[in-house]
N, C-alpha and C positions, 0 to 999 in steps of 0.2 A: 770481271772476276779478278781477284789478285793474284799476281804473278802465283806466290805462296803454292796454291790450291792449284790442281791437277786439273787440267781442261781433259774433259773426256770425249767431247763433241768434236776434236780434231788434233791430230797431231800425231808420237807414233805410240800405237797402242800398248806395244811390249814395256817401251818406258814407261807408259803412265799407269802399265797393273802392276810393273815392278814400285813404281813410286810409293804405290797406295798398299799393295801387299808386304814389301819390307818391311815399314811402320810397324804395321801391325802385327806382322810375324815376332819385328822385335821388343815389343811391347807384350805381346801375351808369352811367349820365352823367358821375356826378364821375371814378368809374376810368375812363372811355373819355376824358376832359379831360385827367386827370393821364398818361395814357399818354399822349396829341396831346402836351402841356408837355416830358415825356421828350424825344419824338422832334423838338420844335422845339431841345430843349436841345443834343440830339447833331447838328441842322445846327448850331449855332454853335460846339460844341466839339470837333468831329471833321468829319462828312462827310458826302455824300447815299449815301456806300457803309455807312455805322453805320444810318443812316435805314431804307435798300433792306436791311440784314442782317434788321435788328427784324423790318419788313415780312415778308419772306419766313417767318418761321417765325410769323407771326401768323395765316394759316390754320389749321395742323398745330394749335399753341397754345391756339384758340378750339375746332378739333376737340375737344381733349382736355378744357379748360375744361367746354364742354358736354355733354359725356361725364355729367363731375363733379357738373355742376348739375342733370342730367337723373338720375340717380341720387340724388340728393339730395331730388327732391322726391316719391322714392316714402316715403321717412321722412317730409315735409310731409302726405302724404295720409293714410298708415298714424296718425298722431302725430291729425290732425287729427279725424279719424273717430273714434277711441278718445275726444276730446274730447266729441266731439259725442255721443255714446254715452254718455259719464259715468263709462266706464271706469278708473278712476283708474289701478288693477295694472298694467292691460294699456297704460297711455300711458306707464308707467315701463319698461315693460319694450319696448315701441316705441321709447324715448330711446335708453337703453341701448344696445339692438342697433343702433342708427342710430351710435352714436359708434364702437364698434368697428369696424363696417362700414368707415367712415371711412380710418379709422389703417390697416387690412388693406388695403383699396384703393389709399390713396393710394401704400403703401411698394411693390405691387406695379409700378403706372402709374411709380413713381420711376426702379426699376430698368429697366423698358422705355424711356423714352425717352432716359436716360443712355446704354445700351448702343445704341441704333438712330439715334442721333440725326443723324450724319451720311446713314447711308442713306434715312433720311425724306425727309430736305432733295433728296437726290439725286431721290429719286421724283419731288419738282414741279417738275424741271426749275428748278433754283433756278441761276441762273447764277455761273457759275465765280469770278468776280468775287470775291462777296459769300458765296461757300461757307464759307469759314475763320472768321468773324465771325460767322455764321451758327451754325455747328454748336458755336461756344463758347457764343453764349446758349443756344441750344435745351439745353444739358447743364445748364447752372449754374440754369435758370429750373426743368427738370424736378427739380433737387434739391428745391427746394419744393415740391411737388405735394402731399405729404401735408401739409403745413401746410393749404393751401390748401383740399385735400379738407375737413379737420378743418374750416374754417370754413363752407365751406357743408353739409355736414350742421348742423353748431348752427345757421348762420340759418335753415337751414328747420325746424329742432325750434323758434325762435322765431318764425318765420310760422305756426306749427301753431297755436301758443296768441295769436294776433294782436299780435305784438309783431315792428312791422316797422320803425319809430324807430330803436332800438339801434343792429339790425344798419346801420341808415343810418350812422349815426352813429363806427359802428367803420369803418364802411368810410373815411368821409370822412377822421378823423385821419388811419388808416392810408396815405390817398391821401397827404396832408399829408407824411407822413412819407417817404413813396418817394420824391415830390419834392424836400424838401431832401436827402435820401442821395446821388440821383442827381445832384444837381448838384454836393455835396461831391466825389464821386468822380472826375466829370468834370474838377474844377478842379483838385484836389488829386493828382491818381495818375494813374497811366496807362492808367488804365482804362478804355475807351469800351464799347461794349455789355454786357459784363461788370461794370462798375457800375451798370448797369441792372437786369441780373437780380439781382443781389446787393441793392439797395435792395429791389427788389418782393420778394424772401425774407423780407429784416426787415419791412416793412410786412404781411404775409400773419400773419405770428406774431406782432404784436402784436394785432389785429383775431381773430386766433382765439383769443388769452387771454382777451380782455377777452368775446367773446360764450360763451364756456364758463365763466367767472363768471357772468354774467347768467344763463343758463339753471343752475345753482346756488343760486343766489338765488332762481328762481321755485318755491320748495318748495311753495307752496303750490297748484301744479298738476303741478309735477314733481319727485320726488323719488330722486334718481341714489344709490343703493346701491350702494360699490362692495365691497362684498363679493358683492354678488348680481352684480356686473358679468360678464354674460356675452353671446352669440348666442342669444336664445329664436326655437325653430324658427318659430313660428306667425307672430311677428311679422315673423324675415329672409324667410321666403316670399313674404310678401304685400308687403315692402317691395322684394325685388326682381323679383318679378311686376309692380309699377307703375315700378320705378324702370330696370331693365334695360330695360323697350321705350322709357319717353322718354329713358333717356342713347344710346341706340343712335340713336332718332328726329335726336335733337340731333347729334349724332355724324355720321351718315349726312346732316345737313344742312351739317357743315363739310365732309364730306368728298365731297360733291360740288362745295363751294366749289374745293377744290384741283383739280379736274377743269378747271375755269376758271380757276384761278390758273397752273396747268401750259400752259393756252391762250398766256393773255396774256405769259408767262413767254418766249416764242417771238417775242416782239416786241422784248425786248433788254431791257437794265438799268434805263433809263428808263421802259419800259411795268411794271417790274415793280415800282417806286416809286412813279407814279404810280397803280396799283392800292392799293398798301400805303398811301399818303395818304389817298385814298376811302373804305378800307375801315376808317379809324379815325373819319373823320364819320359814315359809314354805320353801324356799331357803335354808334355813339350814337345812333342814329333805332332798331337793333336793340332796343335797349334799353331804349329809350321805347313802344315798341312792344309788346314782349313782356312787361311788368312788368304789366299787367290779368293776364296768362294765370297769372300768378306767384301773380298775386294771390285769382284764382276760382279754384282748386285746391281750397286749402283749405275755401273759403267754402262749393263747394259738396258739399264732402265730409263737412262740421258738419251742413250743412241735409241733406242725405243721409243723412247716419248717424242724425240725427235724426227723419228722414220728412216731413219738409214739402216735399215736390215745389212747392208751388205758389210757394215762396218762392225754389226752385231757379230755376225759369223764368225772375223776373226777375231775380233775379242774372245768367243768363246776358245778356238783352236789357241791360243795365245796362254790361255788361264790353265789348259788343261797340262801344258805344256812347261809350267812354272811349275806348279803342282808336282809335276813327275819329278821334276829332277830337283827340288827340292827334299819331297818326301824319301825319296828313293836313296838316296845318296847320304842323309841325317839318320834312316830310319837303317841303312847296314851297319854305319861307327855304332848306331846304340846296342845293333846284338853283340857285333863282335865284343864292344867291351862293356856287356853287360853286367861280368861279375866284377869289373871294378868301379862301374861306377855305382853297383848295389852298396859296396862296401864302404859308401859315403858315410849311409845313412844308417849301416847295421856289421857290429864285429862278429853276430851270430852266425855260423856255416849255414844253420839252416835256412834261417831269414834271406839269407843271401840266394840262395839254391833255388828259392821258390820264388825270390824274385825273378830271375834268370829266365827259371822257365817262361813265364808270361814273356817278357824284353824277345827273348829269340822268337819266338811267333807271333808278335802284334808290332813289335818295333820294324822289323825287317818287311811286312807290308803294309806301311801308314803309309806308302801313295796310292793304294785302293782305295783307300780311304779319302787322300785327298780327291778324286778323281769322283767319287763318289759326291762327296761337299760342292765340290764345282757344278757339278751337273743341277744339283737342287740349287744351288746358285742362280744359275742363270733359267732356271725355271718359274724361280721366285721372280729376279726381272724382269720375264718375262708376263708377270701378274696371272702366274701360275701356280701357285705355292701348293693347291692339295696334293697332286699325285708323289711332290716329295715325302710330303710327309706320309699319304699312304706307305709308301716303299717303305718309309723308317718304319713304320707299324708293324709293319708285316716280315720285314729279313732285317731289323733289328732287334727288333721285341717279341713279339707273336712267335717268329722261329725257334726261341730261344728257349723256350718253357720243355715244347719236345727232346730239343739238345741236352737239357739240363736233367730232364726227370725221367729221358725213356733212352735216349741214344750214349749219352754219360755213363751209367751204370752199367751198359754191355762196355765198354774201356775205361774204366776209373782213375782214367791219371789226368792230371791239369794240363798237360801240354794238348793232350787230344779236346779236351775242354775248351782251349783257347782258340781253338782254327775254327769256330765256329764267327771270329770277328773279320777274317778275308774272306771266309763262303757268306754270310750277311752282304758286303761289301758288294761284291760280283753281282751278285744277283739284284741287289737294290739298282747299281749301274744300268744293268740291262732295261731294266726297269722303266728306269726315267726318259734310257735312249727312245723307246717306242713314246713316249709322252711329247720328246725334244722337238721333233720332226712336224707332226702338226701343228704345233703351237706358232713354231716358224712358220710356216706355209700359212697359216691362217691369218701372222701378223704385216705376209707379204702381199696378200689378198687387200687387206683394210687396208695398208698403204697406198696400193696403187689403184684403190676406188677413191683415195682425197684428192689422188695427182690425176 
């Protein structure tokens, strides 16, 4: 393996989940910055109605995103294990089915939200307003999806083989690159949300060129046959056995977001901008957060495949521990200076006010959250993926509906709205803990019946 790439089978653990979570933490930050950039670009060269459009389909958006990512890391797990196993056949032929995958996926999700895209929007109560603006990006952004797809399968077949630099690093240009498109557009054309979506298309497909070279390049762990290029059964099974419950888990956590977006959406055009402000800080605390969980997948799916339980252990105490004081320490600066970094993106008091509200109660505890991510982490590595995504089911989604249409209306303010995303959290936690425990025990059992 190349110097490059993060040896997870030995060496010390804290370094090598800082190695592989930093990347990523600063790679999914920079798109959650360069999207804030965007949306401060379109208040100064259009409106808080381009601002409030974006917003609105950045639920549905993230939905589908997460979908994508969750699906994505059942090829990071499959990819990783064959690793850790020594597998060479079977990690080429785990690539393989992962890019096809990919390209099938993505052109399917294409055609669903080009074709639905306005009834989506209808479903979260998206106001009339910002409907029209609204249902142009949502079509032209879902044109990309297969690019998009394509790139997060190749990052995760390069997080498999610990190479998480790169994909930082494509992502960053490609941020680079969204932003001066977006701003040519804005200046130059008539374009407003529309030149949005159209730069993030071009910036999507340069970032998945350049990381389908680099996993080309890694011949000497993976080598892409395309005449053998095909679906081998054993590998799509196992990759959507892990990959279909976290992109549903991920899925089912946006899409109880829209549950509450469809709330707040009830409060008029302003509450529903200022949610859409919050929810691009907060995305960044997301992101910072969930990047450990990104990152012990694979780590602990090597040391897994491998058989060193005892080196699994601390990887976990390790990840849960990065997590904390990340999220914790990111997610106080964003409430404290919640109302000024609302006022990036909006001169309106109210816009601001109601951004605020959400930042002080979801920003301040995004490391339950990460805490939460880690644990279905290392559940997935563990080629345990249902009971995550049950939990998401259940005190993501499923809980929410009571929150929203029977406990809401006895307190009708948003702040008490919002505490429904740390009590989700907790309880999901607890959740997985009783799941954790035997899955270990039972992968300490198979171990020590090879040995």
């Amino acid at each position: 393996m190349k110097m490059k790439n993060v040896d997870m089978l030995s060496g010390s653990i804290t370094k090598g989940l800082l190695s592989m979570s930093v990347p990523i933490m600063i790679m999914n930050v920079m798109q959650s910055i360069f999207t804030i950039i965007d949306m401060t670009a379109l208040k100064h060269f259009s409106s808080d109605s381009s601002v409030g459009a974006i917003g609105v389909c950045g639920t549905l958006i993230t939905l589908v995103t997460s979908l994508l990512v969750g699906v994505a890391s059942g090829a990071n797990v499959v990819v990783a294990k064959r690793i850790g196993q020594g597998d060479k056949e079977d990690t080429n032929k785990a690539a393989m089915t992962a890019i096809l995958t990919a390209i099938v996926g993505g052109l399917i999700l294409m055609i669903i939200g080009v074709t639905f895209a306005e009834s989506f929007l209808k479903m979260t109560n998206c106001p009339e307003s910002l409907l029209p603006k609204a249902t142009s990006y949502f079509r032209i952004y879902f044109l990309g999806v297969p690019i998009l797809m394509f790139y997060n399968f190749c990052a995760s077949i390069l997080r498999a083989i610990g190479d998480t630099k790169k994909p930082m690093i494509f992502i960053i240009l490609a941020g680079f690159l969204k932003v001066v498109f977006t701003i040519l557009f804005l200046m130059f054309t008539d374009m407003t949300v529309e030149g949005v979506a159209i730069a993030t298309i071009i910036s999507q497909l340069v970032a998945s060129v350049l990381a389908f070279i680099t996993i080309l390049r890694n011949n000497d762990i993976i080598q892409l046959n395309f005449k053998q290029m095909r679906f081998y059964g054993k590998e799509l099974k196992q990759m959507l056995f892990l990959g279909i419950p976290t992109g549903i888990q991920h899925a089912l956590y946006s899409l109880a977001n829209v549950v509450i977006v469809t709330a707040v959406n009830g409060f008029g055009a302003n509450a529903s901008t200022g949610l859409s402000i919050a929810n691009q800080f907060d995305g960044i605390l997301y992101q910072v957060s969930v990047a450990p969980s990104l990152a012990v997948m694979p780590y602990v799916a090597q040391n897994a495949g491998a058989g060193d339980i005892k080196r699994v252990k601390k990887i976990i105490l390790r990840a849960i521990l990065i997590t904390v004081a990340f999220g914790a320490s990111l997610g106080s600066l964003s409430a404290i200076f919640s109302g000024e970094l609302s006022s990036i993106m909006s001169s309106n008091p109210e816009v601001i006010a109601y951004s605020r509200q959400k930042m002080i109660i979801v920003s301040s505890t995004y490391f339950i959250c990460g805490i939460n991510e880690v644990m279905g982490g290392i559940l997935k590595g563990l080629g345990k993926p249902i009971i995550p995504t049950i939990s998401t089911l259940i005190f993501m989604c499923l809980i929410r509906f009571p929150w929203v249409y029977f406990v809401f209306p006895l307190y009708p303010t948003l702040t008490f709205l919002y505490l429904i995303w740390p009590i989700g959290w907790i309880l999901s936690i607890i959740t997985q803990l009783f799941a954790y425990f035997p899955a270990i025990s039972k992968l300490q059992k198979q171990v020590a019946c090879k040995n």
